[in-house]
N, C-alpha and C positions, 0 to 999 in steps of 0.2 A: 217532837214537834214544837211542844213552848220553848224550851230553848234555844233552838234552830229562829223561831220567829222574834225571840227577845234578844239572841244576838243579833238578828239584821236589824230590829231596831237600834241598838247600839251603836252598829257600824254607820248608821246613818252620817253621820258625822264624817268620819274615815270618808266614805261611797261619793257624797259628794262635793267633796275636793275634789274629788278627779273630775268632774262640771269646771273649778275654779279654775286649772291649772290651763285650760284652754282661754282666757279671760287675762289681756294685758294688766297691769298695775291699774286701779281705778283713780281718781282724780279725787283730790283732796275734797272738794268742795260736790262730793257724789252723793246724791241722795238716794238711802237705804228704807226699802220693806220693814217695816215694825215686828218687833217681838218681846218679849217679855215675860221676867217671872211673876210669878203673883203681885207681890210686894210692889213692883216696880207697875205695873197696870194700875195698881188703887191710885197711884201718887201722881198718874199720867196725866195732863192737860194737854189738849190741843194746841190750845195757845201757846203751850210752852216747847211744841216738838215743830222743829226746821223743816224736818221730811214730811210732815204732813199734806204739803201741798201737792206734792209727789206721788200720794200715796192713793188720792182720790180718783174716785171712776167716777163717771157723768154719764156714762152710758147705761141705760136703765135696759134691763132682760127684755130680749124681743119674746113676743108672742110666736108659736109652733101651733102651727096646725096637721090636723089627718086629713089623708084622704089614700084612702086604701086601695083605690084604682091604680095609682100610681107606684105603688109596693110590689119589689120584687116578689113577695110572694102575698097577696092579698089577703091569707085567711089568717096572714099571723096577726095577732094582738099589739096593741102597742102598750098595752098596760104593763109586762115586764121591761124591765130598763136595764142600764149599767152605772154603775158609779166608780171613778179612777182617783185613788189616791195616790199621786202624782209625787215626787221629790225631787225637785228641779234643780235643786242649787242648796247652800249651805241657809242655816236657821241666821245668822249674821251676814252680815254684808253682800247682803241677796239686793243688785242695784233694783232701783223702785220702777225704771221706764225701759229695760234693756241693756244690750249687750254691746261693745263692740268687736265682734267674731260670730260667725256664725255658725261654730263650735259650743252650737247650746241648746236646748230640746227644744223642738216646735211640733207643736200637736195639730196633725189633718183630719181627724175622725170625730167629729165635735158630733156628727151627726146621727152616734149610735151611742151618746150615753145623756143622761136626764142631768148627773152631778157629777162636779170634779171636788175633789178636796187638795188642797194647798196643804200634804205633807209633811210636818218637820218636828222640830222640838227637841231638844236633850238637856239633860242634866245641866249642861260646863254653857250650855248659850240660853235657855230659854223656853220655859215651855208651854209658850201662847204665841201663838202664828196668825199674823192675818196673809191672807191671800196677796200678793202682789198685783198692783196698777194691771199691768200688761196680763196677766193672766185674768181676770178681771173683766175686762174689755173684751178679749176675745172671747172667753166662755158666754158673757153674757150678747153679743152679735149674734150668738149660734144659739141662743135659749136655753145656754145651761147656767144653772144653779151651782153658786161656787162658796164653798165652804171655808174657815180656818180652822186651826186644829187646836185644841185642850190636850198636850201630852204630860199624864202622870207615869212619867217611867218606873220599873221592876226596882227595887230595894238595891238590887246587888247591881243595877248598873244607874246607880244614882238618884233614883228615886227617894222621894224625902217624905215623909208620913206627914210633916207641917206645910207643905204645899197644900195637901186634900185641907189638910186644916184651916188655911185661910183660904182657899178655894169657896169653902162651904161659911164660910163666916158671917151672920146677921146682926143689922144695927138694934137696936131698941126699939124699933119698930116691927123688927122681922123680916126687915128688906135684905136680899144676898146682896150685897156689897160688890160682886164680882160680875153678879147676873145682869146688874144695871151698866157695868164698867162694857161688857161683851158689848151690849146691846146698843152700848152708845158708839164703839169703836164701830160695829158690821152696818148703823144709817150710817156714821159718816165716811167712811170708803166705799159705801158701795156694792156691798155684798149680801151674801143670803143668810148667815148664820155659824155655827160653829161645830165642828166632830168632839165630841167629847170619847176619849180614849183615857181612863181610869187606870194602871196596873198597879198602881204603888198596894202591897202590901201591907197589913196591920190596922186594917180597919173594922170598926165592926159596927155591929148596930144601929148606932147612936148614926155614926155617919153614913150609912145604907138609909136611915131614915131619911135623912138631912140632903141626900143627893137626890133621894126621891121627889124631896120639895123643892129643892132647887129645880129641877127641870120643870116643875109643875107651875113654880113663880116664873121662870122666865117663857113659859109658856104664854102665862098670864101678861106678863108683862108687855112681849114683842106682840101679842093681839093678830095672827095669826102670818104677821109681816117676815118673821126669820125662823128660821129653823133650826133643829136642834137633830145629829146625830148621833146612837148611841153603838159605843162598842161592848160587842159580849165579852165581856172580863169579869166586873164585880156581880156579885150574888145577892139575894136578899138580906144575906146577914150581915154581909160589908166584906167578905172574903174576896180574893183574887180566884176563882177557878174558869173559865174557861168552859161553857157549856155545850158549843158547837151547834148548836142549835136555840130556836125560841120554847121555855118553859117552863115551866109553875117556879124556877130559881132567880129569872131572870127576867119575866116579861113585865113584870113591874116597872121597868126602867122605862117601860115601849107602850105600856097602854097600863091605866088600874080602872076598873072597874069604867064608870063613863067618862074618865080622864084620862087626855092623850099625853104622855109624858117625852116621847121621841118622836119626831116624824118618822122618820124613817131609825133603822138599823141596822150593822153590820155586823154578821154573824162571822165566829172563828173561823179561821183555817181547815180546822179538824172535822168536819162535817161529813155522814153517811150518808147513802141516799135515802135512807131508812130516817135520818133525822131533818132533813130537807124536806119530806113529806109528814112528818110531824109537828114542823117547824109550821108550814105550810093552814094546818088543819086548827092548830092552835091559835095564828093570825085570827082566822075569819071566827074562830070559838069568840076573841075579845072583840069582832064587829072592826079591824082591820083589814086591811088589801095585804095579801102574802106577797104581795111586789115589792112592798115600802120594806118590806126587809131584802136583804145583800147577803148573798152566802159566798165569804170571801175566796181568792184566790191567789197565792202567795206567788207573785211572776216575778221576785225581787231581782234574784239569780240567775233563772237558769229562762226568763221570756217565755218565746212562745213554745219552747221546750219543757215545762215544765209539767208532769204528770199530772194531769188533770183528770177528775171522776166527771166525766161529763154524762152518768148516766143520771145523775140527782139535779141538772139543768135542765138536760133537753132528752123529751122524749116526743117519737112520731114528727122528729124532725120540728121542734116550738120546745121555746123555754114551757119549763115543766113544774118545776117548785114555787123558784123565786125569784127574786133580781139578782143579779152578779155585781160582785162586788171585787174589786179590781188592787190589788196594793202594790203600786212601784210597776207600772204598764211603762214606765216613762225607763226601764233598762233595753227597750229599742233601742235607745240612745247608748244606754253600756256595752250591749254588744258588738255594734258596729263597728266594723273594720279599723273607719278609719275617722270618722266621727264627725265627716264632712253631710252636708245634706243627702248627698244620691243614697250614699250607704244607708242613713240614717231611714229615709224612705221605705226603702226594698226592705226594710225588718218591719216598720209599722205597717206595709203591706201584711207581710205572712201574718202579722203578731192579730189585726183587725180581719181580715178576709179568708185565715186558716191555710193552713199547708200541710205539707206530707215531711216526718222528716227524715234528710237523709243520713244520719247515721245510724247505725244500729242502737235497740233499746234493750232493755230488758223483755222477761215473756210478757208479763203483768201491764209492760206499758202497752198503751195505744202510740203507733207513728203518726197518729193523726193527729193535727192539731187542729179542733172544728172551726174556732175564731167564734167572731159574733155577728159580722155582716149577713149571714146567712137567716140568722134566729132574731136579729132585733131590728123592725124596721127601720131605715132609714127617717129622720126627723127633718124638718125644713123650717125655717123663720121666713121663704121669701114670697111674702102675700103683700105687700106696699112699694107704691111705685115711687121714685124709682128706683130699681135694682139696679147694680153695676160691679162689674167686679172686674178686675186684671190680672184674676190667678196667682195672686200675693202670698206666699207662703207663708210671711211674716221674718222672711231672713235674707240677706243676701251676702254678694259679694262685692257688691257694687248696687247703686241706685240710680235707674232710668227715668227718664220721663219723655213719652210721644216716642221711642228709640233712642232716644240719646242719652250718653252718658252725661248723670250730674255729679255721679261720686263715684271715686274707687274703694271705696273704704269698705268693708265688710261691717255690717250691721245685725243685729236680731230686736225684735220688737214687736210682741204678737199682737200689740192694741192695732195695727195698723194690716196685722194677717185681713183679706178678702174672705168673706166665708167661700170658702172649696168643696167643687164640685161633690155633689151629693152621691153619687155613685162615683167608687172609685177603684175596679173598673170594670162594667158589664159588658165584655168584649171577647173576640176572639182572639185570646192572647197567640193563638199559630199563625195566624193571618197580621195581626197588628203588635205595636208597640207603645202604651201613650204609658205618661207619667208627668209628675213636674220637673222640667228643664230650669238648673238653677245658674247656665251661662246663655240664655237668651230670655229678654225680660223686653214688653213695650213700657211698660211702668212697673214699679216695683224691683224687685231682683229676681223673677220667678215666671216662668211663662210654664205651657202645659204642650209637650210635643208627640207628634203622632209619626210613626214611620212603620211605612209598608214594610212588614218582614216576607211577602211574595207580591207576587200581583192583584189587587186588592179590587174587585165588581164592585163592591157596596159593604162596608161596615160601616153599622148604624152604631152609635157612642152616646146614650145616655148622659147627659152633664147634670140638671140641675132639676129637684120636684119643686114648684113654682104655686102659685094660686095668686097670679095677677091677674085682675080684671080691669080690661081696656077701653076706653072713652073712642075710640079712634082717630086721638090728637098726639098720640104716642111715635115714637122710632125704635127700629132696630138697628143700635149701633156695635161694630164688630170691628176687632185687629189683629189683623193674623199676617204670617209672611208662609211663604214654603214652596213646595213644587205639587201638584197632585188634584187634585178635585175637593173641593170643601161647600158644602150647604149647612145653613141650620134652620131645624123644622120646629115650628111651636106645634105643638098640641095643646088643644083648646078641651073646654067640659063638656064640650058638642060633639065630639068625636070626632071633628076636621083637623085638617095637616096642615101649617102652611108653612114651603121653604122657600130659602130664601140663597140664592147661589152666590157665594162672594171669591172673586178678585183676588186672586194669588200673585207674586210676585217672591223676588229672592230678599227682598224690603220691606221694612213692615208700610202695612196700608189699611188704610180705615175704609170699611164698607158703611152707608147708613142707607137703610130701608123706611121708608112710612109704612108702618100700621093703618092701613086706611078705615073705609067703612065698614068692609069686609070681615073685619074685627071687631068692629065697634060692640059694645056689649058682651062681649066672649072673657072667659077667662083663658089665660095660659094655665097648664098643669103641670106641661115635661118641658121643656128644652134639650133636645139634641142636636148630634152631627150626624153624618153623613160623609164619609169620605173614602175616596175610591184612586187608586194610584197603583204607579207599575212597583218591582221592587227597588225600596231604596227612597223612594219618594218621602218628603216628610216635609212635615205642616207644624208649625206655631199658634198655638192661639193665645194672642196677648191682652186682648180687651171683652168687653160681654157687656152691654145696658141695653133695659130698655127702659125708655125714660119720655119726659113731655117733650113736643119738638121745639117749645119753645125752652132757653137757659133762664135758671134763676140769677137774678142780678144780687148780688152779695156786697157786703159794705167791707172797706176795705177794713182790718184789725188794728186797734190799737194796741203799741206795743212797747214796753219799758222792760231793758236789759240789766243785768247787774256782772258784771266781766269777775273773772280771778285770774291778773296775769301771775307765769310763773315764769322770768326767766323768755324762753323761747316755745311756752305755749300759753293757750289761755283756755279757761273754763267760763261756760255761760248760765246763768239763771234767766229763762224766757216768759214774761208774762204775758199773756193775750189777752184782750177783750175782744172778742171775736161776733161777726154776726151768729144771729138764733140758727138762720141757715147753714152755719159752714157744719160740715162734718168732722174736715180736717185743717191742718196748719202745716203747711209746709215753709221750713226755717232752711236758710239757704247764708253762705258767705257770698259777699262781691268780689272777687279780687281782680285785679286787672279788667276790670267790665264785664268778668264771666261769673255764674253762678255754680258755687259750691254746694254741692245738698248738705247739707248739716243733720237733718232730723225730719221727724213727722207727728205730730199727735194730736188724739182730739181733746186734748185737754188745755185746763187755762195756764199749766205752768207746766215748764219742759227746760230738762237737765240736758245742756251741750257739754259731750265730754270734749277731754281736750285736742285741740288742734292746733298743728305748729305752726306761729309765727314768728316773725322776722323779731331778733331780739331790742333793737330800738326803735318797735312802732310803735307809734301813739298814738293810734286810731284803728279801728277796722269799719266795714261797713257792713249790716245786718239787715236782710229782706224776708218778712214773712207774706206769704202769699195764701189766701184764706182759699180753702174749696167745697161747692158746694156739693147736695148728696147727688146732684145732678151731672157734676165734672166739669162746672164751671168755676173758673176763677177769680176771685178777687180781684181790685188793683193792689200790685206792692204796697207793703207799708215798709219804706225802706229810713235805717237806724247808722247815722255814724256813730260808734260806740268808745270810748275812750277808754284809753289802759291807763292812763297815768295814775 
């Protein structure tokens, strides 16, 4: 089992290249995701690194609320969670704002884990990882807490015993040098903290002591702002063993005596159900929640196939021990056929919602695969108005706006992902079909389509757990195309229904409803459908707000380009000052009087990869158009930009 888990760390490297090879040439002037060995972190300035502009999130973690009414199953707890450590791309030339292909992982399930951890590190690249922009931003939309990673890799695959050594290193003062370096790097991008993953060998004591104050000063230090996660590897004596559990060897690292030294921890692979309830019983002995620990589960290989003890999680149908702890969820991506979005999809279904599998197992295995949508309630951020979504996956193959095409170009970019529907999917999958359709989009590259597989009375389709509360100045605005019957009903905290029937056509078409008095004072809690159709019939739904009937007026952005022609393309550096109210920036080319989509971000600087132009042009023209949270627009701020 250690060696099995200390090769795939290894192959890390190897694994995702095969991410890269989907991934045209990048542009010279491409701004990269940070990383770094120790040495090269102390010597780090801001001021002195290009990518940093790139590298920042502005989007500060939304607030998540309970409310148990609206929980597929009511009596579950929300105190157990999930945590995904993720490996999305290579530890180097990991681009800092996206892709262009949409041959690259995007994540729909934000809604059943509390933390993501950003993956990486080795030997030959680096083994300090901050979380990338666009991971960043999405996790934090959806209220998750997003991590970087401390990887001290094994002896025999490159691990170096002077890494822990300047790891742990203090000035004359006593200050960790490295503690203060984390802390300054996760305020200024934007993040929550860092996974500390220890394996290097040949430690002892001396630095068992020294790691133990290290988490203890940086505790001290971040004041209770970041977090700190700890992996079970080293022991009290400073040994690499692997305990599979929380106990008298290791919880030192996770709590001493009235001092917390990890928020949270991730427990081994190796774990009995025997030690998941010792694990468990030991938490609340130190005055701990047995949730802030993760009892891992190695999905690196084999996904949602992988022989999992699910009797040390869930019993009586509820998580049972601990939290679940997740390594390499993101091989939905690996196994997929053919590594396009549908494919990619149909796996993070089975791999999130559980499946049966179908080929034969061993005796010992379970074919069952239970998943976690069952056992972890559904979380929601959407309590402030206004809410709006357009079903944005975060990928396309092209980019719409209103129905219209603005671009052909295949894109990935998850800062610009919609949070997606919260249930995904409470239906009757022998009567219906829905999922995300990634060749019909009213905005974005991504709509969510429904098609009768019979004659279809009435399927109801849970979308969205909501706690909006309405003034009775608000609308329901809606865009959908299709053939068939479509309503959408709010559920209120009153116990009232109200739907609302929208205007089908073979074209997309905008429905808008007032929220009148009749609402006034009510919260929203559900958002569903309703839709009813012969067989064959199928429905789009491309837009979702509700919002104040009146638009915010937004100022138009000021904006300064910096060009890299090459030849018969060029690259862009985009600054914005943008209004307090925009949410987003959409970056557009002019050419012939038509608009180009370029890009999208809610940030103040944004990397335009490259795009061909005419080899002796001396000019292009450049339009950013600001949008509010409301889906009003800006006026242009439109840029002739020079190549010479």
């Amino acid at each position: 089992m250690r060696q099995l888990k200390m090769l795939f760390q290894t192959l890390l490297l190897v694994a995702v290249f095969h991410y890269s090879g989907a991934q045209s040439g990048m542009g010279k002037h491409q701004p990269y995701s940070s990383y770094w060995f120790i040495d090269e972190l102390l010597k780090w300035s801001p001021n002195e690194d290009n990518n940093v502009k790139f590298n920042k999130s502005y989007l500060p973690i939304q607030d998540r609320f309970v409310d148990s009414t609206t929980q597929v199953n009511p009596e579950l707890s929300t105190e157990p969670s999930v945590i995904s450590l993720i490996a999305p791309y290579t530890t180097n030339n990991h681009p800092s704002q996206g892709f262009q292909t949409v041959e690259q992982y995007a994540f729909p399930y934000w809604q059943y884990i509390d933390y993501l951890v950003q993956w990486g590190g080795s030997a030959g690249e680096g083994i300090i990882v901050t979380p990338t922009a666009f991971w960043i931003e999405s996790a934090h939309l959806n209220g998750v807490e997003i991590l970087g990673t401390v990887f001290f890799p094994p002896n025999v695959y490159g691990g170096k015993e002077e890494w822990v050594h300047q790891f742990l290193q203090q000035d004359d003062t006593g200050n960790f040098l490295v503690a203060d370096k984390l802390i300054e790097v996760a305020k200024l991008y934007g993040f929550e903290g860092w996974f500390i993953n220890q394996e290097t060998h040949g430690m002892g004591e001396k630095e068992a002591r020294l790691m133990q104050e290290f988490l203890k000063y940086y505790q001290q230090k971040a004041s209770g702002h970041l977090k700190i996660m700890w992996y079970d590897a080293m022991i009290e004596d400073g040994r690499v063993i692997w305990q599979d559990e929380l106990n008298h060897h290791n919880s030192m690292y996770f709590q001493k005596e009235d001092e917390k030294r990890s928020d949270i921890m991730f427990i081994d692979f190796g774990w009995s159900e025997t030690q998941l309830e010792d694990s468990h019983k030991r938490a609340k002995a130190l005055g701990r929640s047995p949730w802030e620990l993760y009892s891992g589960i190695d999905v690196q290989s084999k996904s949602y196939k992988t022989p999992t003890n699910w009797k040390g999680l869930y019993k009586n149908e509820k998580p049972y021990t601990t939290s679940i702890g997740l390594y390499w969820p993101n091989s939905t991506f690996d196994i997929a056929k053919d590594k396009q979005p549908e494919s990619v999809y149909e796996e993070e279904q089975k791999f999130w919602n559980g499946t049966i599998l179908k080929e034969e197992v061993p005796a010992w295995q379970s074919k069952e695969w239970k998943g976690f949508s069952k056992y972890i309630p559904a979380r929601s951020v959407i309590q402030r108005l206004p809410f709006s979504t357009h079903f944005n996956y975060g990928l396309g193959r092209f980019f719409n706006e209103k129905g219209k095409r603005v671009s052909n170009t295949e894109w990935h970019n998850l800062s610009i992902q919609d949070i997606l529907p919260t249930w995904q999917w409470q239906v009757d999958t022998t009567k219906v079909n829905i999922g995300f359709d990634f060749n019909e989009s009213y905005t974005g590259g991504s709509s969510v389509k429904i098609e009768a597989k019979t004659n279809v009375e009435l399927s109801k389709i849970p979308l969205y757990k909501t706690a909006l509360s309405l003034t009775g100045k608000e609308v329901l605005n809606i865009a959908c195309k299709g053939v068939g019957k479509l309503q959408y009903v709010l559920y209120t905290n009153h116990g009232s229904k109200h739907a609302f029937h929208v205007k089908l056509d073979k074209v997309w078409n905008e429905n808008t409803f007032d929220l009148l008095e009749e609402l006034k004072g009510l919260k929203v809690i559900k958002i569903e459908i309703e839709f009813s159709g012969s067989k064959g019939d199928m429905v789009y739904l491309g837009a979702l707000a509700i919002r104040q009937k009146s638009n915010t007026a937004i100022k138009k952005p000021k904006v300064t380009i910096a060009p890299f022609k090459h030849d018969d393309s060029v690259e862009l550096y985009v600054h914005i000052e943008g209004d307090k109210q925009a949410e987003f920036h959409n970056i557009y080319r002019i050419k012939n009087g038509k608009k180009i989509w370029l890009g999208k971000t809610r940030s103040t600087d944004y990397y335009v990869a490259p795009f061909k132009i005419n080899k002796n042009q001396k000019t292009i023209e450049i339009q950013v158009v600001s949008v509010s949270k409301n889906n009003s627009n800006s006026r242009p701020s439109l840029k002739k930009v020079s190549l010479k």
